[in-house]
N, CA, C and O atoms as a GROMACS GRO file, in nm:
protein
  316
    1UNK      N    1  14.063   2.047  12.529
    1UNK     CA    2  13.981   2.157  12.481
    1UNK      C    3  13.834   2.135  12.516
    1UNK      O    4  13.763   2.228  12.553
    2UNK      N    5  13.791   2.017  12.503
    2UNK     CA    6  13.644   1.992  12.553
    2UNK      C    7  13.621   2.007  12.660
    2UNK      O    8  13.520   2.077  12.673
    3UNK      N    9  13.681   1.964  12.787
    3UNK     CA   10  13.686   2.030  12.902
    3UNK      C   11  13.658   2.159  12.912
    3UNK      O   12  13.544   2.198  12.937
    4UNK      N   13  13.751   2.232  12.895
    4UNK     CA   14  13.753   2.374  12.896
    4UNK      C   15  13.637   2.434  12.828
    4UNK      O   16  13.592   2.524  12.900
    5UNK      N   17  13.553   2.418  12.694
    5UNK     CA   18  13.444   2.415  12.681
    5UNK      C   19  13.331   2.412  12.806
    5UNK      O   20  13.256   2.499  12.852
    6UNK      N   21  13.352   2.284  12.838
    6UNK     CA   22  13.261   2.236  12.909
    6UNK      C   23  13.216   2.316  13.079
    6UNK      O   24  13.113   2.322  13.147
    7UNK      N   25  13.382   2.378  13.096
    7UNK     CA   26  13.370   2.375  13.210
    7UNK      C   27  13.371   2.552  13.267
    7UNK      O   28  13.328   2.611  13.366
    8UNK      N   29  13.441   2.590  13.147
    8UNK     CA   30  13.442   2.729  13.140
    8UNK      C   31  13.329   2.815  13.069
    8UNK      O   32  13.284   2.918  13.118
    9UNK      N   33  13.291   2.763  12.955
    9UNK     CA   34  13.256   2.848  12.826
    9UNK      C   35  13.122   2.757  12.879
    9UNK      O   36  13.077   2.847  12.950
   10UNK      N   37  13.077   2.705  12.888
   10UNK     CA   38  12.895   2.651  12.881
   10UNK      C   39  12.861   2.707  13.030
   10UNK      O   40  12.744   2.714  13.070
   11UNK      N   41  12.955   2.740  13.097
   11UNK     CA   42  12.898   2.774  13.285
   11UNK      C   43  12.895   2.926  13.276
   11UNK      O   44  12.860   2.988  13.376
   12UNK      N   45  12.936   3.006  13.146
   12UNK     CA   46  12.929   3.183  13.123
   12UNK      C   47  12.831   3.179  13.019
   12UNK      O   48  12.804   3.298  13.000
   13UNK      N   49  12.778   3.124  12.958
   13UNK     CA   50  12.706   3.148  12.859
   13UNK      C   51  12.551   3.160  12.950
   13UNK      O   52  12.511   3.063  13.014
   14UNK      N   53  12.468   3.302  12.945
   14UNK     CA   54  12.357   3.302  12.932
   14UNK      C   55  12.255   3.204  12.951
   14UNK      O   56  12.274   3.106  12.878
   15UNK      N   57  12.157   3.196  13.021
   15UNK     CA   58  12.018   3.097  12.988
   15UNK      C   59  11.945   3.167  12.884
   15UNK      O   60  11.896   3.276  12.914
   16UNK      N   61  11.929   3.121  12.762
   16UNK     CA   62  11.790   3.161  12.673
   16UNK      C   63  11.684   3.080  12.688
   16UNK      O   64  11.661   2.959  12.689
   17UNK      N   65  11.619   3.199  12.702
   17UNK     CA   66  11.464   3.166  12.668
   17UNK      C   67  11.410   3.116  12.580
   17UNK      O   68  11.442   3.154  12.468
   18UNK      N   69  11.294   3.000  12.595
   18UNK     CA   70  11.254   2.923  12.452
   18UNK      C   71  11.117   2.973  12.492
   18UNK      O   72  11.055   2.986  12.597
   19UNK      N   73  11.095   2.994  12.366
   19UNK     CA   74  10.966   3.092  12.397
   19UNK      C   75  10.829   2.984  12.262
   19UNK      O   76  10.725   3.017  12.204
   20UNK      N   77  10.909   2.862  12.269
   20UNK     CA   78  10.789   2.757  12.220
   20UNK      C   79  10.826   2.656  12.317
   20UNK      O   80  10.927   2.626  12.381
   21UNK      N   81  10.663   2.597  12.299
   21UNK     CA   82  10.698   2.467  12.424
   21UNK      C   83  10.822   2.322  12.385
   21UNK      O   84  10.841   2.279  12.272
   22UNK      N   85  10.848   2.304  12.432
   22UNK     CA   86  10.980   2.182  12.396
   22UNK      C   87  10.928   2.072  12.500
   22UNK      O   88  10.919   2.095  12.620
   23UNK      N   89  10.885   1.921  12.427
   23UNK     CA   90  10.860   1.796  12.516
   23UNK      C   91  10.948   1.766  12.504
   23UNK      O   92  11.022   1.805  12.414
   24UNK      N   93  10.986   1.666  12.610
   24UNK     CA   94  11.088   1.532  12.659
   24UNK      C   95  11.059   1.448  12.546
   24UNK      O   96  10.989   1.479  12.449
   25UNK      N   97  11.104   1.365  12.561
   25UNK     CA   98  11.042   1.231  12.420
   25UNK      C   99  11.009   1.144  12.544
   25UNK      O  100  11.038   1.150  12.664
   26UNK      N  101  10.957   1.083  12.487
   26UNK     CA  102  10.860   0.945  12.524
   26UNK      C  103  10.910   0.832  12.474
   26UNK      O  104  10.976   0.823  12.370
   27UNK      N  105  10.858   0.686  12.594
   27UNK     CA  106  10.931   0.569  12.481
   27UNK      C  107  10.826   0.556  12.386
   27UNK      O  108  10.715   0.606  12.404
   28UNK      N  109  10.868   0.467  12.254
   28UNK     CA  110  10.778   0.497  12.168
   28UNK      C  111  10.676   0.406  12.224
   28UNK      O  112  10.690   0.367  12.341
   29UNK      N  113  10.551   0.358  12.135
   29UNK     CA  114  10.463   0.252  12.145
   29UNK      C  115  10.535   0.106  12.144
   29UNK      O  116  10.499   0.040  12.242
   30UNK      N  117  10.619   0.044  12.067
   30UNK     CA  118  10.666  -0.066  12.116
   30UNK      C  119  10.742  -0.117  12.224
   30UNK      O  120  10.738  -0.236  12.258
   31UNK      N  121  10.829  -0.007  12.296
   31UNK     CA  122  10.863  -0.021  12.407
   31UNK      C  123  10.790  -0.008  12.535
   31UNK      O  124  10.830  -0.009  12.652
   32UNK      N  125  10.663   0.007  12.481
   32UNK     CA  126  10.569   0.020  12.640
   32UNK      C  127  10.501  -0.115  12.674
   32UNK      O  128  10.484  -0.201  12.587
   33UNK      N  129  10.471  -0.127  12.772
   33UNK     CA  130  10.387  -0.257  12.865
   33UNK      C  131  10.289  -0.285  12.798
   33UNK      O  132  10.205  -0.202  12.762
   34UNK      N  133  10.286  -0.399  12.773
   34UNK     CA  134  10.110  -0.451  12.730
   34UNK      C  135   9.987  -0.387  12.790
   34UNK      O  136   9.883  -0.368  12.728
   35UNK      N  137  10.011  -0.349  12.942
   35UNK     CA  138   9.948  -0.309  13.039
   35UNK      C  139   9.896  -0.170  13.054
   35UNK      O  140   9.785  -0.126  13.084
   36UNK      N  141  10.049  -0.095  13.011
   36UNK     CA  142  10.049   0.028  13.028
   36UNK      C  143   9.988   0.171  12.986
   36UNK      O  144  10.054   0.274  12.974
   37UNK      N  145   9.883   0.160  12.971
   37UNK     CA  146   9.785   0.282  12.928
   37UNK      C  147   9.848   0.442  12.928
   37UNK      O  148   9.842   0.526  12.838
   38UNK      N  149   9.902   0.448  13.047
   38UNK     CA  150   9.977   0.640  13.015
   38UNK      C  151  10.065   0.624  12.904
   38UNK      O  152  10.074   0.708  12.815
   39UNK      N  153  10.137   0.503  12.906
   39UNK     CA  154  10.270   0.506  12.803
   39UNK      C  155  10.253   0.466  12.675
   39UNK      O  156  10.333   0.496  12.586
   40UNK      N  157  10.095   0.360  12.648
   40UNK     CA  158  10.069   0.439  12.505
   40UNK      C  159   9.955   0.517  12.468
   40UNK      O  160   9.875   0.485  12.380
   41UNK      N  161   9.949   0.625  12.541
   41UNK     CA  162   9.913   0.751  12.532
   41UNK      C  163   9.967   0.881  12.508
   41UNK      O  164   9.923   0.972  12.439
   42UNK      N  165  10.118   0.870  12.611
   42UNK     CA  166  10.188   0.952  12.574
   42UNK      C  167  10.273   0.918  12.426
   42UNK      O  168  10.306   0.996  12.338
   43UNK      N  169  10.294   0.766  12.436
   43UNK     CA  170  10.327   0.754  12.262
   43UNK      C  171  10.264   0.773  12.154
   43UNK      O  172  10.332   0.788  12.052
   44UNK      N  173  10.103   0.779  12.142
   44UNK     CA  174  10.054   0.820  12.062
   44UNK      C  175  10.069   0.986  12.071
   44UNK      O  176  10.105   1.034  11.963
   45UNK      N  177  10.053   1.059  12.152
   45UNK     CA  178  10.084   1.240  12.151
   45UNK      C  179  10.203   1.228  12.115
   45UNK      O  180  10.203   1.313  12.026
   46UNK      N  181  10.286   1.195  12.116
   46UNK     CA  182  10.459   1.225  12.082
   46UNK      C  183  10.433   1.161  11.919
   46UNK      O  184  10.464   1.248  11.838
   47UNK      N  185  10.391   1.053  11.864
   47UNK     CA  186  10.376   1.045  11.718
   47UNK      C  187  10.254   1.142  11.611
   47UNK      O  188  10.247   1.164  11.490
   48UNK      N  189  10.169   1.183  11.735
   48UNK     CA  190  10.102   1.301  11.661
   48UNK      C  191  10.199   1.437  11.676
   48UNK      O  192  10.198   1.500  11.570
   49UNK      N  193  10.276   1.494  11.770
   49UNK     CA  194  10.359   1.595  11.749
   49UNK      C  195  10.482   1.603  11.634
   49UNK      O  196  10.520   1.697  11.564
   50UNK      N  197  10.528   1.453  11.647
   50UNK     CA  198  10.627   1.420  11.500
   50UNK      C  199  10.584   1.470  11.386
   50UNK      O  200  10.641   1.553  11.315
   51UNK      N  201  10.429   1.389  11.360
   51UNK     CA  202  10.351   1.369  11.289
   51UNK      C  203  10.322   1.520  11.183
   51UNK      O  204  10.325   1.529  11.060
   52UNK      N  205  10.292   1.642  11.305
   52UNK     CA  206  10.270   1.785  11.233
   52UNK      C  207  10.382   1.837  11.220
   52UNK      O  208  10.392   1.941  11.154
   53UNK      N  209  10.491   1.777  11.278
   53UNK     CA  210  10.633   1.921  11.278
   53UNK      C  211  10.708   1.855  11.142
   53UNK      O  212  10.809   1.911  11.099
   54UNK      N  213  10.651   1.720  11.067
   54UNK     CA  214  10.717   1.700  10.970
   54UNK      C  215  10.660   1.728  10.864
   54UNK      O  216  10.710   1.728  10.752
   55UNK      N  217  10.470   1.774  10.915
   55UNK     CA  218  10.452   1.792  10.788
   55UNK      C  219  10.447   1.994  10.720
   55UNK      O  220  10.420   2.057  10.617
   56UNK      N  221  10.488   2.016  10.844
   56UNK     CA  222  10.515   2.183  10.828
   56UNK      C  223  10.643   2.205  10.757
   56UNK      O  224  10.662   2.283  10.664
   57UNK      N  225  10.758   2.100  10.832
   57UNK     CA  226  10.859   2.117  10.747
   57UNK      C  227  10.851   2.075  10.578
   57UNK      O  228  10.922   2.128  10.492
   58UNK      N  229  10.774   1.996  10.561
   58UNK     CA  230  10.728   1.963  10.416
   58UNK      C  231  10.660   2.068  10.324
   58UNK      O  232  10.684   2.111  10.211
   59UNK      N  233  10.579   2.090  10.406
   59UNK     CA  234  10.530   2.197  10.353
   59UNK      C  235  10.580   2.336  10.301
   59UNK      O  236  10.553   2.403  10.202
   60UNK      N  237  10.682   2.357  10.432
   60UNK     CA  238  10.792   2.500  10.396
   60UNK      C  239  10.883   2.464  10.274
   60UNK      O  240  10.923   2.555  10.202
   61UNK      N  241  10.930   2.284  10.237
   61UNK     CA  242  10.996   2.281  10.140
   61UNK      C  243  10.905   2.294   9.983
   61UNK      O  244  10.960   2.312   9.874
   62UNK      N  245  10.780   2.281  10.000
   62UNK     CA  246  10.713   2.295   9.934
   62UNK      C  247  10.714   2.400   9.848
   62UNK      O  248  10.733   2.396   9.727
   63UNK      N  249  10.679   2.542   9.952
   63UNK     CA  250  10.650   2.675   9.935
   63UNK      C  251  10.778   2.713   9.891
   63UNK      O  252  10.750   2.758   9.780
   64UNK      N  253  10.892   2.724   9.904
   64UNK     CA  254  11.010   2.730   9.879
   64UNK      C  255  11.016   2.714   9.739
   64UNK      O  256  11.039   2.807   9.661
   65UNK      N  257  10.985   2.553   9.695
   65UNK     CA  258  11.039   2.480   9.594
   65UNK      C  259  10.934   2.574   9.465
   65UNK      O  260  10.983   2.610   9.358
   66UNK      N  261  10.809   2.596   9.499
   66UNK     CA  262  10.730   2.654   9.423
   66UNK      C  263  10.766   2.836   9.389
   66UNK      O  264  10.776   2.912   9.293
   67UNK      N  265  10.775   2.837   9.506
   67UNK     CA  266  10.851   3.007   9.481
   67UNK      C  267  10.955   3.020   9.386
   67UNK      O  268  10.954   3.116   9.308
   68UNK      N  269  11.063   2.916   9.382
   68UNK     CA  270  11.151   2.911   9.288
   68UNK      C  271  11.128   2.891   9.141
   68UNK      O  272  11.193   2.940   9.049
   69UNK      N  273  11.017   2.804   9.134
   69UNK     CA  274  10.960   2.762   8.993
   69UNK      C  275  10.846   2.897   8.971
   69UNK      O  276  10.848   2.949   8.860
   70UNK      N  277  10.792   2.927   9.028
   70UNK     CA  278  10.730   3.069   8.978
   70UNK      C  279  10.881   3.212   8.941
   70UNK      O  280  10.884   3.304   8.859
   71UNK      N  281  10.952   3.181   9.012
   71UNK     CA  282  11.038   3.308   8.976
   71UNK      C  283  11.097   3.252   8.841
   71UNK      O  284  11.090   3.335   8.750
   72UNK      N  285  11.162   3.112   8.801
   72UNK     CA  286  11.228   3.096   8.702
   72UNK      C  287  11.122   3.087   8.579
   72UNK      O  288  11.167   3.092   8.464
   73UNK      N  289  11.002   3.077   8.600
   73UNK     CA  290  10.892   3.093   8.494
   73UNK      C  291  10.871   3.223   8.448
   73UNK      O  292  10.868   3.262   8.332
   74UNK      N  293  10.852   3.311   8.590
   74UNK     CA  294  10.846   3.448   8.534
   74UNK      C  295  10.932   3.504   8.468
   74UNK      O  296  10.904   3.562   8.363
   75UNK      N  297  11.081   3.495   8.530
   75UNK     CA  298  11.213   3.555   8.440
   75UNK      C  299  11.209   3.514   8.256
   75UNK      O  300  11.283   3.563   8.170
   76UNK      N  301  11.098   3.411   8.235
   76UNK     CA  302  11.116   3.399   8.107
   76UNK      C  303  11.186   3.325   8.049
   76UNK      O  304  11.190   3.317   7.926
   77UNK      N  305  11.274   3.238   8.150
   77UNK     CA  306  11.372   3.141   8.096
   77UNK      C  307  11.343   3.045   8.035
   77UNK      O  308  11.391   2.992   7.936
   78UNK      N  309  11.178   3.000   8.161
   78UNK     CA  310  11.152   2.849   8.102
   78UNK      C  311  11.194   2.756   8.188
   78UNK      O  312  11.208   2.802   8.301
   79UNK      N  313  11.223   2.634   8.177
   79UNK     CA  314  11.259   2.524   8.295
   79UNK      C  315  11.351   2.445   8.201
   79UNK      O  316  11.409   2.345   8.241
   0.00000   0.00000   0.00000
């Protein structure tokens, strides 16, 4: 069945468009050369991109978590 997946069903399916940018990953900072200046450069940009996309997702759990505690406050229930 994975075959057939693979070989049928992923070679008819459409290209979509990603319409945000998507990086490669990078090795991190400990796997780079003592030497190597691009590679911890690009490891520092790849731990600053981590860095904001975890704290947006934090944040959305945030807004979420608060939306819920304002609605169950308002309904009057209480907590």
């Amino acid at each position: 069945m994975h075959c057939f997946t693979e070989s049928v069903v992923a070679n008819n399916r459409p290209q979509y468009n990603w319409y945000h940018q998507q990086f490669r990953r990078v090795p991190t900072i400990d796997e780079c050369y003592t030497d190597d200046i691009v590679c911890y450069t690009e490891a520092n940009e790849q731990f600053k991109r981590d860095k904001l996309e975890a704290l947006a997702a934090a944040s959305l759990t945030l807004e979420a978590f608060l939306k819920t505690v304002a609605t169950v406050v308002n309904s009057g229930n209480g907590l």
